[in-house]
N, C-alpha and C positions, 0 to 999 in steps of 0.2 A: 213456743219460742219462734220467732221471728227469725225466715228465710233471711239467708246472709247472699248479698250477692257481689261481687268481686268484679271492680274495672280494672284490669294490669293493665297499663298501657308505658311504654317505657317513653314512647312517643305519645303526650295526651291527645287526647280528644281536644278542641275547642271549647270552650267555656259555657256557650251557650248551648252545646250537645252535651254538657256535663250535668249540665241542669235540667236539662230534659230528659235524660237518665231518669236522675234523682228523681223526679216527681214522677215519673211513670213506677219506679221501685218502690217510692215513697205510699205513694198512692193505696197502692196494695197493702200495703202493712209490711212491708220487707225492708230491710235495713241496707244500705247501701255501703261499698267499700272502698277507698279509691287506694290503689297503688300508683303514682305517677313519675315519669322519671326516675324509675327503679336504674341501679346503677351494677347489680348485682346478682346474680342465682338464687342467692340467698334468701335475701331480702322476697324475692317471689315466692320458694317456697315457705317461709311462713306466713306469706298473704295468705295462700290458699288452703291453707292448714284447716281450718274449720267452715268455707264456705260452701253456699249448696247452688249455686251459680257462679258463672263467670265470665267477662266480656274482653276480649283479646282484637288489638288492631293484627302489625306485623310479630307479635310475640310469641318468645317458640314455646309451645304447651308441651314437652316432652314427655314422654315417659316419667322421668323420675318428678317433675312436677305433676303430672297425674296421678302418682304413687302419693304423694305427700298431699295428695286433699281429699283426708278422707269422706269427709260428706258432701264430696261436689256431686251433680245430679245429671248438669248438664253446662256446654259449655260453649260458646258463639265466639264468630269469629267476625268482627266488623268488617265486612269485603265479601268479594265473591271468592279467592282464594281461600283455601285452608291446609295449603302440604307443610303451615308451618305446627299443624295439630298431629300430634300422634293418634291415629283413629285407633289402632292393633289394643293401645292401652288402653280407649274410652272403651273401646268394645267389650276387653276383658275387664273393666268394671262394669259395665251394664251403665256407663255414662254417655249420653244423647251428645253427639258434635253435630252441630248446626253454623251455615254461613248466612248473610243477609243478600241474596242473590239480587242485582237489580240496582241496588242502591250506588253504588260506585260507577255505573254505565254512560251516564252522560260525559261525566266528568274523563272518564279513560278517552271516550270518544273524540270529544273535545280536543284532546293532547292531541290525541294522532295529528288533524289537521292541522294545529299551532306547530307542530314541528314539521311539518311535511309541506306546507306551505312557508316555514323557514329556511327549509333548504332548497326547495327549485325553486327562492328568487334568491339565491349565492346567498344566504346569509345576510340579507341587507347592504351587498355591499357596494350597490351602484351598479354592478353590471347586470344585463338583459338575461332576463330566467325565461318560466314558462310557466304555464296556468294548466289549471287544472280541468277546465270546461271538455269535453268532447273527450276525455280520457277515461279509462278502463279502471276499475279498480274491484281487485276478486279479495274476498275478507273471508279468510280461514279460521271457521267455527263461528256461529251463524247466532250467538246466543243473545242475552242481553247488551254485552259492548257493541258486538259485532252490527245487532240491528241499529245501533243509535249511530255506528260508525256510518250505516248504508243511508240512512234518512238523512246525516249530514254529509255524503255526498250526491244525492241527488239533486242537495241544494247548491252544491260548484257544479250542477250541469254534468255528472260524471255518469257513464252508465254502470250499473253495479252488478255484480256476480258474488255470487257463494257457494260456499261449499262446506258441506255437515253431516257426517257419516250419520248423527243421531235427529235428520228430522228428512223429510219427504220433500220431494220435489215438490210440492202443492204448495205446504208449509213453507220454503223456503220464499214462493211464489207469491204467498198472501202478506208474507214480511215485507215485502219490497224489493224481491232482487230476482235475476235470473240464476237459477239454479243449474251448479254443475256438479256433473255426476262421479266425476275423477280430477285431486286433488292437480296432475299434471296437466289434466286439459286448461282450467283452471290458472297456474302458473303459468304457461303456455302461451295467453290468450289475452294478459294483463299489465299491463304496465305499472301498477300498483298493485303489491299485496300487504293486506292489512291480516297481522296473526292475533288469534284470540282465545290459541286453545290451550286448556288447562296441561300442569306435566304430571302424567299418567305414563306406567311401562310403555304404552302405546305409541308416547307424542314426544321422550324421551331424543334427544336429539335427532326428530322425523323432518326436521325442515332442514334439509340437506343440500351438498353440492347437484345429485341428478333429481332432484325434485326445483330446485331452483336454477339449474345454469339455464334455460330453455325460455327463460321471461326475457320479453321483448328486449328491445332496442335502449335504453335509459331507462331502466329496472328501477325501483324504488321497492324495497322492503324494507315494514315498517313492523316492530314488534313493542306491544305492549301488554303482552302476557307473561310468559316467564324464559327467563334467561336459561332454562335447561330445555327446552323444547328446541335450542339452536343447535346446528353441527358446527360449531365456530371455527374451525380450521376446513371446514367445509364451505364456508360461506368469503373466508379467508382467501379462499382460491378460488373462488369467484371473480373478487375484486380485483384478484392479480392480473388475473386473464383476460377480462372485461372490464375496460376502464369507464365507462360507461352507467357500469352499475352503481348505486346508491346502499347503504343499508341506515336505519336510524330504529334505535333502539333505547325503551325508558329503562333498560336494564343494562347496568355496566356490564360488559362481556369479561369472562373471565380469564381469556387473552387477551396481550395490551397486541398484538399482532393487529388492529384498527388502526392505528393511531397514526401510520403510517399515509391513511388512503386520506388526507386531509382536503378537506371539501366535499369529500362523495361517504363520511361518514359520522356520526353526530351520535352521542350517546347523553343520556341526563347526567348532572354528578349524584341526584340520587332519586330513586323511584317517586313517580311524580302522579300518576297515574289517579289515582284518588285524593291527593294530595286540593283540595278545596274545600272550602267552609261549607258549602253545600252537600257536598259525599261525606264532608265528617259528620254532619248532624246528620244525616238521614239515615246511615249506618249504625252510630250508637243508637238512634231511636229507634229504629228497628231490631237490633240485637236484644235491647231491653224489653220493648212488645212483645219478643220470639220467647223471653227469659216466662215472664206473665202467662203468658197464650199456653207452656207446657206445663207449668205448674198447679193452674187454674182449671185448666180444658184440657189436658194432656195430649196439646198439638204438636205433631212432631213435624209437619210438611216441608222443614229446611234439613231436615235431618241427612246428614251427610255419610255416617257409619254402618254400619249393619247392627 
C-alpha cells in the first residue's frame, strides 16, 4: 500500500510549491493529501487519521491531533520554527518531528530591513530620518536568519556584531560578524539589535528591561523571531523612560500597551516573516524531500525530538 502523506495547511502553500510537493511525493509512489483552508479541529483530525507523513506551515499539531493519526511516522514543519508541534507526543509515539531549517532565512532577513528602513526615514513622511551606513547593528542568535540578516547589512555599510551561546568565537568570525561574548556587552555596544532566537524555557521572556535599557542613544529593536521571547511590560518601560528608543516587531505584542508610543513603534497586522513566494516553495519542497529522504534512506538530520 502506498505511503499517505498529508499537507494541512489552513494557510496554503502557493500553487506552484503544491505541485512541487506533488511530483516529489508522486514520484516515489506515495500518494499525496491536501487539507487546505481547514476551518476546524475536526476536519484535521480526520486528515490525519490514516496517514504516514505530514507537512504543516503555522498549524498547531497537538497532542490530541497526534493521538488521532495512527499511522503517522513522521512529521515536518515548513519553517524553522516548530513550538507549534507537540514534540512530548511525537516522542511518546516513536514519531520523527523535523523542521526545514534554512529555507525561510532570506525572506525573514529581508523583512527586518524593509521595516527598519521604514521607520528611520518617519514612515515616508517627508521628514528628514537617518541611514543606516556607519551604524552598529548586534543580531541576537547568530543562525540561518541571523547570518542573512548580517550579509544584508554589510551591504548598508553597517558594522555587524553577534552573539550565540551555541557557536564559537571563530564560527561566529567566519560567518561574518564580530563576535560578542555577553548578550549585555552586545546590547550595550549597538544601536540596532536584531533578535533571532527561538522560545526555549531559556529565551522565555530573556530580552528584558535590564538587558535592553543600556542600548545606545536611538535604540532600534527589531524582532522577527517569536513574540514570547519579549518582556513586554519590560520593554514597555523602556519606551516610557526613553523617548528615543524604537521597538518594531513581525509579531503582534500581546499588550496593546505600544500603541501609545506612535512613531517610535510598528508592529505587522500579521506575521510576515516567510510570508514570499520564494520561502513558500522552498519550504514545501524541502519538507517533502525531508518526507522521501526518512522513508527511503532513514535520514533524520532535521530531526527536532528526541
Amino acid at each position: 500500500m502506498a505511503k499517505k502523506v498529508l499537507v494541512a495547511t489552513e494557510k496554503p502553500f502557493a500553487a506552484v510549491a503544491v505541485n512541487g510537493i506533488r511530483e516529489i511525493v508522486e514520484k516515489q509512489g506515495y500518494e499525496l493529501v491536501l487539507l487546505e483552508k481547514y476551518t476546524s479541529k475536526e476536519e484535521l483530525l480526520a486528515a490525519v487519521a490514516d496517514v504516514d507523513a505530514m507537512i504543516i506551515r503555522s498549524d498547531k499539531a497537538t497532542k490530541e491531533v497526534i493521538d488521532a493519526a495512527k499511522n503517522l511516522k513522521i512529521i515536518v514543519r515548513a519553517g524553522a520554527g516548530y513550538d507549534n508541534i507537540d514534540l512530548e507526543a511525537c516522542t511518546a509515539r516513536g514519531i520523527v518531528a523535523m523542521n526545514t531549517p534554512g529555507q525561510n532565512a532570506n525572506a525573514v532577513a529581508e523583512l527586518v530591513f524593509g521595516m527598519l528602513v521604514y521607520m528611520i526615514r518617519n514612515f515616508y513622511n517627508g521628514k528628514a530620518g537617518h541611514e543606516l551606513k556607519g551604524k552598529k547593528i548586534g543580531i541576537h542568535a547568530y543562525g540561518n536568519v541571523g547570518q542573512n540578516v548580517g550579509r544584508i547589512a554589510h551591504g548598508f555599510g553597517m558594522e555587524v556584531y553577534a552573539y550565540d551561546p551555541f557557536m564559537t568565537a571563530d564560527q561566529i568570525k567566519a560567518a561574518g560578524a564580530i563576535p560578542v561574548e555577553k548578550a549585555e556587552d552586545m546590547y550595550a555596544k549597538c544601536e540596532f539589535i536584531s533578535l533571532h532566537a527561538p522560545a526555549t524555557p531559556a529565551t522565555i521572556k530573556s530580552i528584558n528591561y535590564d538587558l535592553v535599557k543600556n542600548m545606545p542613544k536611538n535604540a532600534y529593536l527589531i524582532n522577527t523571531a517569536r513574540q514570547e521571547i519579549i518582556d513586554e511590560e519590560g520593554i514597555a518601560k523602556i519606551m516610557e523612560e526613553r523617548p528615543d528608543f524604537h521597538f518594531i516587531t513581525d509579531i503582534a505584542p500581546a499588550c496593546d500597551c505600544f500603541k501609545k508610543f506612535e512613531g517610535r513603534f510598528f508592529a505587522t497586522p500579521k506575521k510576515m516573516g516567510a510570508q514570499t513566494e520564494e520561502a513558500n516553495i522552498n519550504a514545501g519542497l524541502a519538507a517533502a524531500r525531508q518526507i522521501v529522504d526518512f522513508f527511503e534512506n532513514g535520514n533524520e538530520r532535521f530531526r527536532v525530538n528526541k
